[in-house]
N, C-alpha and C positions, 0 to 999 in steps of 0.2 A: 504494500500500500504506500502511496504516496508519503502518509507524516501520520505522527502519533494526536489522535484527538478525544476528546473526553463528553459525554452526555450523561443527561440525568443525575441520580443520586447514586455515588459510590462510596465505599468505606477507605481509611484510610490509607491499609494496605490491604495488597494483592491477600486472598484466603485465610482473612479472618472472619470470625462471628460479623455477622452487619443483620441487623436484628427491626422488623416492621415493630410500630407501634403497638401491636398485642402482643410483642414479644415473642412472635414466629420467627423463624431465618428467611434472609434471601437463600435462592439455589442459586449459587454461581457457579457458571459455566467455561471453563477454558474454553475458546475457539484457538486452537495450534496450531501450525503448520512446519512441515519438515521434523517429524516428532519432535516437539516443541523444541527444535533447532531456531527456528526461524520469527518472522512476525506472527501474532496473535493480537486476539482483543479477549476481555474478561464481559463478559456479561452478567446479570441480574436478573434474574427472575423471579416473579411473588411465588411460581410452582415449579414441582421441577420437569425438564426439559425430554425426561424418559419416558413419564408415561403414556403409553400407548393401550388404547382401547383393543385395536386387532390390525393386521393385517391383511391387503387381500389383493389377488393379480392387480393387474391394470398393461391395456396393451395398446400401444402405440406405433408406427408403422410409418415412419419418415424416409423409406427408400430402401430398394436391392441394388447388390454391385450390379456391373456391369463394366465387364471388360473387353474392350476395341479391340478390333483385330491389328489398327496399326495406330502408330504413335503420330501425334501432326500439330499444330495450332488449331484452339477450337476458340468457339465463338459462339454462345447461349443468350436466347432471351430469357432470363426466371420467370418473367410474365405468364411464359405456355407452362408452367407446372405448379399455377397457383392453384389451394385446395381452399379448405375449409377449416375452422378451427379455431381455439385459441391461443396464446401468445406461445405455447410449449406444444400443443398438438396440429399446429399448423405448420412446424418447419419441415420444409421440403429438404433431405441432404442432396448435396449436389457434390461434392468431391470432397476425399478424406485420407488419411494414415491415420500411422498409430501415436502423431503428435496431437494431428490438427484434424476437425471435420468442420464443413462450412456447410449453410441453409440458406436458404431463402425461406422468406414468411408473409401468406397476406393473410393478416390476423381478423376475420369476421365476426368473432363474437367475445364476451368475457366467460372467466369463468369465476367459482367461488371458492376452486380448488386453491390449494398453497401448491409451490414447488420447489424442489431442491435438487438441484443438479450436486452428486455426492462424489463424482470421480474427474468434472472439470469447472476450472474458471470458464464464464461464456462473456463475451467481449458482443455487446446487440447495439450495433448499428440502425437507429431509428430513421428509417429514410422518408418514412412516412408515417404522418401523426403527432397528436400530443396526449398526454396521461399525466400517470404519477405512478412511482414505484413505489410498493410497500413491500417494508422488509422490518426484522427485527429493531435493526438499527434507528429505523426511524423511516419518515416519506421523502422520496426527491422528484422534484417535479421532471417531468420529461418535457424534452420541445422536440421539433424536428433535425435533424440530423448529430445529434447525441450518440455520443457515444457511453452507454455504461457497461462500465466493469464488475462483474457479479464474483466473490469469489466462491472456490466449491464450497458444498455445503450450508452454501445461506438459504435461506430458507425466504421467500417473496411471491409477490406478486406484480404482475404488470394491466394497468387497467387503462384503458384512454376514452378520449373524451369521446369520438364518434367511432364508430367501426364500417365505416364507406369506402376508406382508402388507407388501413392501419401497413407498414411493408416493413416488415426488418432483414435485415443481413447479420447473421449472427454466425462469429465464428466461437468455436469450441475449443479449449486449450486444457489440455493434459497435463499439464505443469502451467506454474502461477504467472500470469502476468504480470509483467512491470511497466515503471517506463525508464529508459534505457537510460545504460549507467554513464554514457558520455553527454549526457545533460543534468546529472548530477554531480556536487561537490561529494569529497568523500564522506560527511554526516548527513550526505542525504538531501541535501534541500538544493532544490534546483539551479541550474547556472545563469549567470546573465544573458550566457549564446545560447540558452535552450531556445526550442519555438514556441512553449508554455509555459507557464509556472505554476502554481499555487493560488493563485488568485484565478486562472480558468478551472479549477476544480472544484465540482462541488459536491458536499459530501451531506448525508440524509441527518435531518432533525427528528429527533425522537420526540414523538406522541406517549400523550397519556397511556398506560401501558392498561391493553384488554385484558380484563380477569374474568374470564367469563368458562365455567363447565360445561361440558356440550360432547362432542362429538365434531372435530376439526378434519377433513381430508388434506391431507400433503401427499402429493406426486410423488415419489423420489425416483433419478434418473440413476440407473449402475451402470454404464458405460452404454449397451445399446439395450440395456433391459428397463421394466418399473414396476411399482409396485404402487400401492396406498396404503398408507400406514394412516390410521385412524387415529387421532389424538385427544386425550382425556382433554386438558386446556387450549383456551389459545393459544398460538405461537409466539403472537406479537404480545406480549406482557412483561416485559423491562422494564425494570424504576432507574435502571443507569448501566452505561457500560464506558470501556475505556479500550485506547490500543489501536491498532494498526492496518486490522482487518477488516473491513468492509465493504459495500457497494460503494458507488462514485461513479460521479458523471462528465465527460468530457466534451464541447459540442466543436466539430469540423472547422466551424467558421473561425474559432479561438487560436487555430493553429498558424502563427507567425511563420511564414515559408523564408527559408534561407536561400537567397539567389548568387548568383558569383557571376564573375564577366565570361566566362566560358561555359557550356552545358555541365552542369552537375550530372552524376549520377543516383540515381533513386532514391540512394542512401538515404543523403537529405531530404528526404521526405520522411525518415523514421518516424512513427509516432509510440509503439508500444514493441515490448519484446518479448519472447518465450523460449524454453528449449525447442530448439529446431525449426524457427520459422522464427517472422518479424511482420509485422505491421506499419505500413507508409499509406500517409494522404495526397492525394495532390489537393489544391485549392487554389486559386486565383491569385496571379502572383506575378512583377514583373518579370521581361527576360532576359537575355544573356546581352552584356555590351559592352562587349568587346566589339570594333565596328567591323569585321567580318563573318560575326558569331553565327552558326544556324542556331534555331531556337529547336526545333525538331530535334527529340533524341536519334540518336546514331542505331546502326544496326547491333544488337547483341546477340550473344547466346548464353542462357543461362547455365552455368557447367554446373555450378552447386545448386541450384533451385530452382524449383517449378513458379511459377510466378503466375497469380489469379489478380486478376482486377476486375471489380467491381463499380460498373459507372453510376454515378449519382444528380448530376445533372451540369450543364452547361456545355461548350463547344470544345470537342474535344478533336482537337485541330492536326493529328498524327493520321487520323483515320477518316471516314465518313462511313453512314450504318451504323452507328452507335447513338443509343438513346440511354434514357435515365433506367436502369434494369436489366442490362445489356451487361453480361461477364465473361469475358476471357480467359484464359487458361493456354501459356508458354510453358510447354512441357522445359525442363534443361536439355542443353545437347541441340535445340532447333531452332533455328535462329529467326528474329524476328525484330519488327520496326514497323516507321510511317509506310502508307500506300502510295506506290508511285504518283511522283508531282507534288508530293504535303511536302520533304523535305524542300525543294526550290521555293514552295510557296510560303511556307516558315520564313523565310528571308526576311531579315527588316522587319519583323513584327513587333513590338513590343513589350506585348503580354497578352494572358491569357486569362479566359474565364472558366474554369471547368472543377469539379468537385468528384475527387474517387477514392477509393479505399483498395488498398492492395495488402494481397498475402503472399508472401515468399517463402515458401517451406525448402529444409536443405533435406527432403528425402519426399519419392515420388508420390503425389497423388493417385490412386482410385477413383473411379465413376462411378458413380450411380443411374438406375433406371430414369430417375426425374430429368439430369442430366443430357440421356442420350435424346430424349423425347424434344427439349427445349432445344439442339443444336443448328447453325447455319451450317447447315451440307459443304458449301462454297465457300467457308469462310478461308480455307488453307489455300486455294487459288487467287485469293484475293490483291496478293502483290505481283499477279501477271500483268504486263501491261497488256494494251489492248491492241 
Protein backbone atom coordinates (compact mmCIF):
# COMPACT_ATOMS: atom_id res chain seq x y z
CA UNK A 1 0.00 0.00 0.00
CA UNK A 2 0.96 3.29 -0.73
CA UNK A 3 1.59 4.84 3.22
CA UNK A 4 0.48 3.81 6.62
CA UNK A 5 -3.11 5.50 7.63
CA UNK A 6 -5.32 5.25 10.68
CA UNK A 7 -9.45 5.25 11.16
CA UNK A 8 -11.89 5.09 13.80
CA UNK A 9 -11.37 4.20 17.27
CA UNK A 10 -8.16 2.17 18.00
CA UNK A 11 -6.20 1.03 21.23
CA UNK A 12 -3.05 2.01 22.06
CA UNK A 13 -1.06 -0.78 21.06
CA UNK A 14 -1.10 -3.37 18.60
CA UNK A 15 -3.03 -6.66 20.67
CA UNK A 16 -4.07 -5.56 23.74
CA UNK A 17 -7.49 -5.73 25.61
CA UNK A 18 -9.56 -2.52 23.91
CA UNK A 19 -12.69 -3.01 25.69
CA UNK A 20 -16.60 -1.52 24.31
CA UNK A 21 -18.56 0.31 26.97
CA UNK A 22 -20.28 -2.88 28.46
CA UNK A 23 -17.10 -4.17 28.96
CA UNK A 24 -17.03 -6.66 25.94
CA UNK A 25 -13.66 -6.98 23.64
CA UNK A 26 -13.13 -5.73 20.38
CA UNK A 27 -12.09 -8.91 17.82
CA UNK A 28 -9.01 -7.79 16.28
CA UNK A 29 -8.05 -8.96 13.36
CA UNK A 30 -4.43 -9.00 11.73
CA UNK A 31 -4.82 -8.53 7.90
CA UNK A 32 -0.95 -9.84 6.84
CA UNK A 33 0.74 -10.24 4.00
CA UNK A 34 3.84 -12.36 3.13
CA UNK A 35 3.28 -14.36 6.47
CA UNK A 36 3.38 -11.26 8.34
CA UNK A 37 6.75 -10.49 6.60
CA UNK A 38 5.34 -7.65 4.95
CA UNK A 39 2.45 -4.65 5.10
CA UNK A 40 -0.66 -5.29 7.16
CA UNK A 41 -3.55 -3.34 8.63
CA UNK A 42 -5.18 -4.33 12.22
CA UNK A 43 -8.62 -4.13 12.34
CA UNK A 44 -11.68 -3.97 14.97
CA UNK A 45 -14.56 -5.41 15.10
CA UNK A 46 -17.74 -5.36 17.64
CA UNK A 47 -17.84 -9.46 16.40
CA UNK A 48 -15.65 -11.76 15.52
CA UNK A 49 -14.72 -12.19 11.81
CA UNK A 50 -15.02 -16.22 11.92
CA UNK A 51 -18.28 -16.90 12.35
CA UNK A 52 -19.95 -18.53 9.65
CA UNK A 53 -23.45 -19.78 9.46
CA UNK A 54 -22.73 -22.56 6.59
CA UNK A 55 -21.30 -22.83 3.43
CA UNK A 56 -22.49 -23.68 0.08
CA UNK A 57 -21.32 -24.12 -3.86
CA UNK A 58 -21.61 -21.10 -5.82
CA UNK A 59 -20.78 -21.21 -9.65
CA UNK A 60 -19.51 -18.92 -11.87
CA UNK A 61 -18.23 -19.33 -15.50
CA UNK A 62 -16.08 -16.31 -16.84
CA UNK A 63 -14.57 -18.20 -19.85
CA UNK A 64 -12.69 -21.68 -21.40
CA UNK A 65 -9.11 -21.79 -22.89
CA UNK A 66 -8.80 -21.79 -26.02
CA UNK A 67 -5.75 -22.26 -27.86
CA UNK A 68 -4.77 -20.90 -31.65
CA UNK A 69 -3.21 -22.94 -33.87
CA UNK A 70 -0.67 -20.07 -34.65
CA UNK A 71 0.86 -17.24 -32.85
CA UNK A 72 0.30 -13.59 -34.71
CA UNK A 73 -0.98 -9.84 -33.52
CA UNK A 74 -4.52 -9.83 -32.55
CA UNK A 75 -6.90 -7.38 -32.27
CA UNK A 76 -10.48 -7.61 -30.19
CA UNK A 77 -13.47 -5.77 -29.72
CA UNK A 78 -14.75 -6.64 -25.69
CA UNK A 79 -17.82 -5.02 -26.95
CA UNK A 80 -18.86 -8.67 -28.85
CA UNK A 81 -18.53 -10.76 -25.42
CA UNK A 82 -20.48 -8.58 -23.31
CA UNK A 83 -22.97 -10.62 -20.96
CA UNK A 84 -24.90 -10.12 -18.01
CA UNK A 85 -24.25 -9.67 -14.40
CA UNK A 86 -22.88 -8.18 -11.61
CA UNK A 87 -19.70 -6.35 -10.97
CA UNK A 88 -17.93 -10.08 -10.15
CA UNK A 89 -20.36 -12.29 -12.25
CA UNK A 90 -20.11 -10.25 -15.25
CA UNK A 91 -16.29 -10.51 -16.06
CA UNK A 92 -15.62 -11.83 -19.22
CA UNK A 93 -11.77 -13.57 -19.18
CA UNK A 94 -10.18 -12.62 -22.09
CA UNK A 95 -6.40 -13.76 -21.68
CA UNK A 96 -4.39 -15.17 -18.77
CA UNK A 97 -1.01 -17.07 -16.99
CA UNK A 98 -0.29 -18.12 -13.92
CA UNK A 99 0.63 -14.28 -12.81
CA UNK A 100 -1.88 -12.32 -14.42
CA UNK A 101 -5.73 -12.87 -15.93
CA UNK A 102 -7.41 -9.95 -17.43
CA UNK A 103 -11.69 -9.34 -18.02
CA UNK A 104 -13.64 -7.28 -19.55
CA UNK A 105 -17.06 -6.34 -17.62
CA UNK A 106 -20.48 -4.78 -18.65
CA UNK A 107 -21.86 -4.63 -15.39
CA UNK A 108 -26.13 -4.68 -15.79
CA UNK A 109 -27.40 -5.17 -12.47
CA UNK A 110 -26.26 -4.85 -8.47
CA UNK A 111 -26.08 -7.20 -6.35
CA UNK A 112 -26.45 -7.63 -2.36
CA UNK A 113 -23.83 -10.20 -2.28
CA UNK A 114 -20.34 -9.29 -0.45
CA UNK A 115 -17.05 -10.50 -2.31
CA UNK A 116 -13.80 -11.43 -1.70
CA UNK A 117 -11.20 -12.37 -4.01
CA UNK A 118 -8.90 -14.65 -1.44
CA UNK A 119 -5.86 -15.72 -3.95
CA UNK A 120 -5.43 -12.04 -5.89
CA UNK A 121 -5.13 -8.28 -5.74
CA UNK A 122 -7.79 -7.12 -8.66
CA UNK A 123 -6.59 -3.76 -10.18
CA UNK A 124 -10.63 -2.60 -11.91
CA UNK A 125 -10.28 -0.11 -14.31
CA UNK A 126 -13.63 1.87 -14.25
CA UNK A 127 -14.17 2.89 -17.88
CA UNK A 128 -17.53 3.34 -17.43
CA UNK A 129 -19.66 4.63 -14.76
CA UNK A 130 -19.99 6.17 -11.35
CA UNK A 131 -20.61 4.31 -7.69
CA UNK A 132 -19.18 3.80 -4.44
CA UNK A 133 -17.08 1.04 -3.03
CA UNK A 134 -18.00 -0.43 0.03
CA UNK A 135 -15.52 -2.29 2.00
CA UNK A 136 -14.58 -3.00 5.43
CA UNK A 137 -12.37 -0.19 5.55
CA UNK A 138 -14.77 2.33 4.96
CA UNK A 139 -16.78 3.88 1.32
CA UNK A 140 -14.77 5.44 -1.76
CA UNK A 141 -16.46 7.18 -4.11
CA UNK A 142 -15.91 5.86 -7.63
CA UNK A 143 -15.82 8.30 -10.84
CA UNK A 144 -15.13 7.22 -14.27
CA UNK A 145 -11.82 6.19 -15.35
CA UNK A 146 -10.58 5.12 -11.70
CA UNK A 147 -8.55 3.04 -11.02
CA UNK A 148 -8.86 0.83 -7.70
CA UNK A 149 -6.77 -1.30 -6.03
CA UNK A 150 -8.58 -4.02 -4.01
CA UNK A 151 -6.17 -6.12 -2.01
CA UNK A 152 -6.62 -10.05 -1.77
CA UNK A 153 -8.84 -10.96 0.69
CA UNK A 154 -10.85 -7.74 1.35
CA UNK A 155 -13.97 -8.36 1.42
CA UNK A 156 -16.56 -5.33 -0.70
CA UNK A 157 -18.62 -4.28 -2.62
CA UNK A 158 -19.19 -2.23 -5.94
CA UNK A 159 -22.51 -0.46 -6.45
CA UNK A 160 -23.14 2.46 -9.15
CA UNK A 161 -25.26 4.92 -9.68
CA UNK A 162 -27.17 3.76 -13.09
CA UNK A 163 -26.46 0.32 -14.79
CA UNK A 164 -27.04 1.44 -18.72
CA UNK A 165 -23.43 1.65 -19.51
CA UNK A 166 -21.50 0.34 -16.17
CA UNK A 167 -17.78 -1.33 -18.34
CA UNK A 168 -14.73 -2.23 -16.24
CA UNK A 169 -11.24 -3.68 -17.38
CA UNK A 170 -10.13 -5.60 -14.44
CA UNK A 171 -6.82 -7.11 -14.36
CA UNK A 172 -6.18 -9.80 -11.73
CA UNK A 173 -2.71 -10.18 -9.91
CA UNK A 174 -1.40 -13.20 -8.18
CA UNK A 175 1.16 -11.33 -6.17
CA UNK A 176 0.55 -7.77 -4.48
CA UNK A 177 0.52 -4.71 -6.31
CA UNK A 178 2.42 -1.63 -5.84
CA UNK A 179 3.45 1.29 -7.29
CA UNK A 180 6.88 1.03 -8.58
CA UNK A 181 9.89 1.41 -6.58
CA UNK A 182 11.75 4.06 -8.82
CA UNK A 183 9.16 6.75 -7.87
CA UNK A 184 9.71 6.11 -4.55
CA UNK A 185 12.39 7.49 -1.81
CA UNK A 186 13.67 4.70 0.12
CA UNK A 187 10.89 5.35 3.29
CA UNK A 188 8.49 5.20 0.88
CA UNK A 189 6.94 8.28 0.15
CA UNK A 190 6.95 9.39 -3.38
CA UNK A 191 9.57 11.27 -5.42
CA UNK A 192 9.29 14.73 -6.87
CA UNK A 193 9.97 12.86 -10.62
CA UNK A 194 7.04 10.55 -9.93
CA UNK A 195 3.95 11.09 -12.32
CA UNK A 196 1.73 10.90 -8.91
CA UNK A 197 1.99 11.26 -5.45
CA UNK A 198 -0.08 11.01 -2.52
CA UNK A 199 -2.25 13.79 -2.97
CA UNK A 200 -3.89 11.70 -6.22
CA UNK A 201 -4.77 8.81 -3.91
CA UNK A 202 -7.59 8.25 -2.26
CA UNK A 203 -8.05 6.07 0.39
CA UNK A 204 -11.84 4.85 1.89
CA UNK A 205 -13.59 6.68 5.01
CA UNK A 206 -14.89 4.53 7.59
CA UNK A 207 -18.68 4.57 8.37
CA UNK A 208 -20.41 3.92 11.36
CA UNK A 209 -19.76 0.23 11.75
CA UNK A 210 -23.11 -2.32 10.99
CA UNK A 211 -23.81 -4.44 13.89
CA UNK A 212 -26.44 -6.18 12.77
CA UNK A 213 -27.31 -10.44 13.15
CA UNK A 214 -28.64 -11.99 10.20
CA UNK A 215 -27.43 -14.17 7.69
CA UNK A 216 -24.80 -12.10 5.23
CA UNK A 217 -23.73 -14.00 1.74
CA UNK A 218 -19.98 -13.32 0.69
CA UNK A 219 -18.65 -14.79 -2.63
CA UNK A 220 -15.25 -15.92 -2.18
CA UNK A 221 -13.15 -16.34 -5.23
CA UNK A 222 -10.04 -19.54 -4.95
CA UNK A 223 -8.36 -18.87 -7.90
CA UNK A 224 -10.99 -20.12 -10.62
CA UNK A 225 -13.39 -21.77 -8.03
CA UNK A 226 -16.38 -20.19 -5.38
CA UNK A 227 -18.03 -20.71 -2.92
CA UNK A 228 -20.64 -18.80 -0.39
CA UNK A 229 -19.96 -18.61 2.87
CA UNK A 230 -22.82 -17.51 4.81
CA UNK A 231 -22.04 -15.18 7.78
CA UNK A 232 -23.41 -14.84 11.25
CA UNK A 233 -22.76 -10.72 11.32
CA UNK A 234 -22.16 -8.03 9.01
CA UNK A 235 -18.88 -7.76 7.58
CA UNK A 236 -18.62 -4.07 7.59
CA UNK A 237 -18.80 -3.60 11.53
CA UNK A 238 -15.27 -1.79 12.46
CA UNK A 239 -15.18 0.81 15.34
CA UNK A 240 -11.23 1.52 13.90
CA UNK A 241 -8.48 0.02 12.02
CA UNK A 242 -4.90 1.15 11.24
CA UNK A 243 -1.98 0.19 8.67
CA UNK A 244 -1.18 -0.37 5.31
CA UNK A 245 -3.49 -2.53 3.74
CA UNK A 246 -6.30 -1.42 1.86
CA UNK A 247 -8.40 -0.43 -1.11
CA UNK A 248 -7.55 2.82 -2.87
CA UNK A 249 -8.21 4.78 -5.62
CA UNK A 250 -6.27 6.16 -8.46
CA UNK A 251 -8.16 8.11 -11.51
CA UNK A 252 -6.01 8.10 -15.33
CA UNK A 253 -6.50 11.70 -15.70
CA UNK A 254 -4.15 12.31 -12.40
CA UNK A 255 -1.32 10.65 -14.18
CA UNK A 256 1.54 13.59 -14.84
CA UNK A 257 3.05 11.98 -18.40
CA UNK A 258 6.81 12.33 -18.47
CA UNK A 259 7.81 13.52 -22.02
CA UNK A 260 11.61 13.99 -23.34
CA UNK A 261 13.00 15.42 -26.69
CA UNK A 262 13.36 12.04 -28.38
CA UNK A 263 10.56 9.14 -28.40
CA UNK A 264 10.51 7.42 -24.85
CA UNK A 265 9.99 4.02 -24.44
CA UNK A 266 6.61 2.78 -22.73
CA UNK A 267 8.46 2.58 -19.64
CA UNK A 268 7.51 5.86 -18.83
CA UNK A 269 4.34 5.28 -18.87
CA UNK A 270 4.73 2.84 -15.73
CA UNK A 271 2.00 3.31 -13.41
CA UNK A 272 1.69 0.17 -11.02
CA UNK A 273 3.99 -3.11 -10.71
CA UNK A 274 3.70 -6.91 -9.81
CA UNK A 275 5.60 -10.06 -10.07
CA UNK A 276 5.86 -10.74 -13.73
CA UNK A 277 4.19 -8.17 -15.44
CA UNK A 278 3.69 -4.17 -15.18
CA UNK A 279 1.11 -1.73 -15.78
CA UNK A 280 1.47 1.66 -18.00
CA UNK A 281 -1.12 4.46 -19.11
CA UNK A 282 -0.85 6.51 -21.98
CA UNK A 283 -2.89 9.83 -21.50
CA UNK A 284 -2.69 13.06 -23.38
CA UNK A 285 0.46 14.53 -23.26
CA UNK A 286 2.89 16.67 -25.38
CA UNK A 287 5.52 15.20 -27.99
CA UNK A 288 8.97 14.65 -28.76
CA UNK A 289 11.15 18.19 -29.61
CA UNK A 290 13.71 17.46 -30.79
CA UNK A 291 13.07 19.32 -34.39
CA UNK A 292 13.46 16.03 -36.40
CA UNK A 293 11.67 13.87 -33.80
CA UNK A 294 8.96 11.30 -35.06
CA UNK A 295 6.28 11.23 -32.60
CA UNK A 296 5.00 7.79 -33.62
CA UNK A 297 6.79 4.90 -31.77
CA UNK A 298 9.37 2.90 -33.72
CA UNK A 299 8.86 -0.78 -34.62
CA UNK A 300 9.52 -3.26 -31.76
CA UNK A 301 9.45 -6.75 -30.72
CA UNK A 302 8.64 -7.70 -27.41
CA UNK A 303 11.55 -10.47 -26.59
CA UNK A 304 10.51 -10.50 -22.74
CA UNK A 305 6.71 -9.78 -22.95
CA UNK A 306 3.53 -10.07 -24.26
CA UNK A 307 2.03 -6.70 -24.37
CA UNK A 308 -2.13 -6.18 -24.09
CA UNK A 309 -3.52 -2.73 -24.44
CA UNK A 310 -6.44 -1.61 -23.63
CA UNK A 311 -8.09 1.48 -25.57
CA UNK A 312 -10.05 3.91 -23.47
CA UNK A 313 -10.85 6.72 -25.41
CA UNK A 314 -9.46 9.57 -27.71
CA UNK A 315 -7.38 9.50 -31.16
CA UNK A 316 -5.08 7.04 -31.09
CA UNK A 317 -2.90 8.34 -33.91
CA UNK A 318 -0.34 4.81 -34.47
CA UNK A 319 -3.40 3.06 -35.98
CA UNK A 320 -6.93 3.66 -37.38
CA UNK A 321 -9.93 0.97 -36.37
CA UNK A 322 -9.59 1.46 -32.85
CA UNK A 323 -12.38 2.68 -30.65
CA UNK A 324 -12.83 3.00 -26.82
CA UNK A 325 -13.19 -1.04 -26.14
CA UNK A 326 -10.80 -2.13 -28.67
CA UNK A 327 -7.74 -4.41 -27.12
CA UNK A 328 -4.75 -5.63 -28.59
CA UNK A 329 -2.44 -8.28 -27.67
CA UNK A 330 1.66 -8.31 -29.06
CA UNK A 331 2.50 -11.76 -28.59
CA UNK A 332 6.81 -11.24 -27.65
CA UNK A 333 9.10 -12.41 -30.51
CA UNK A 334 6.44 -10.59 -33.23
CA UNK A 335 7.20 -7.41 -34.14
CA UNK A 336 4.88 -4.72 -34.29
CA UNK A 337 4.03 -0.77 -34.68
CA UNK A 338 2.06 2.36 -36.55
CA UNK A 339 0.12 1.26 -39.83
CA UNK A 340 1.75 2.33 -43.00
CA UNK A 341 1.72 6.22 -43.42
CA UNK A 342 0.92 7.05 -39.39
CA UNK A 343 4.61 7.09 -38.90
CA UNK A 344 5.23 10.04 -41.80
CA UNK A 345 2.10 11.45 -40.62
CA UNK A 346 3.28 11.71 -36.94
CA UNK A 347 5.78 14.30 -38.31
CA UNK A 348 5.53 17.67 -36.70
CA UNK A 349 2.76 16.89 -34.57
CA UNK A 350 2.76 18.00 -31.37
CA UNK A 351 0.65 16.00 -29.19
CA UNK A 352 -1.76 13.87 -28.50
CA UNK A 353 -5.04 13.20 -27.02
CA UNK A 354 -5.61 9.54 -26.37
CA UNK A 355 -6.37 7.58 -22.81
CA UNK A 356 -5.12 3.57 -22.48
CA UNK A 357 -4.03 1.04 -20.06
CA UNK A 358 -1.43 -1.51 -20.82
CA UNK A 359 -0.35 -4.83 -19.43
CA UNK A 360 3.03 -6.23 -20.07
CA UNK A 361 3.54 -9.62 -18.75
CA UNK A 362 7.37 -11.34 -18.87
CA UNK A 363 5.60 -14.92 -19.44
CA UNK A 364 3.14 -15.85 -22.38
CA UNK A 365 -0.46 -15.33 -22.26
CA UNK A 366 -3.40 -17.96 -22.87
CA UNK A 367 -6.92 -17.33 -24.73
CA UNK A 368 -9.91 -17.75 -24.00
CA UNK A 369 -13.29 -18.62 -25.66
CA UNK A 370 -14.71 -14.87 -25.15
CA UNK A 371 -11.42 -13.83 -26.74
CA UNK A 372 -11.50 -15.81 -29.92
CA UNK A 373 -15.30 -14.83 -30.60
CA UNK A 374 -14.40 -10.98 -30.18
CA UNK A 375 -11.38 -11.16 -32.77
CA UNK A 376 -10.59 -8.99 -36.10
CA UNK A 377 -9.71 -11.94 -38.41
CA UNK A 378 -7.56 -9.04 -40.45
CA UNK A 379 -6.06 -7.41 -37.84
CA UNK A 380 -2.21 -9.32 -38.51
CA UNK A 381 -2.42 -8.07 -42.25
CA UNK A 382 -3.19 -4.81 -41.31
CA UNK A 383 0.54 -3.36 -41.95
CA UNK A 384 0.26 -4.51 -45.74
CA UNK A 385 0.24 -1.74 -47.67
CA UNK A 386 -2.08 -1.52 -50.31
Amino acid sequence: MPFYIERGEIPDKRHITFKKENGELYREELFSTHGFSNIYSNKYHHNMPSKVVRVEPYTVTHGTPWDPELLVNYKIDTKRSDGKGNFFTARKKQTYNADVAIYTAKVTEETNEFYRNAYADEVIFVHEGEGTLYSEYGTLEIKKWDYLIIPKGTTYQLKFTQYDNVRLFVVESFSMVTIPKNYRTETGQMLETAPYCERDIRCPELQPAIVEKGEFPLVIKYGDRYQKTILQWHPFDLVGWDGAVYPWAFNIQDFAPIVGKIHLPPTIHLVFTANNFVMCNFVPRLFDFHPESIPAPYYHSNIDSDEVLYYVDGDFMSRTGIEAGSLTLHPKGVPHGPQPGKTEASIGTKETFEYAVMVDTFAPLKLTDNFKKCMDKDYNQSWLED
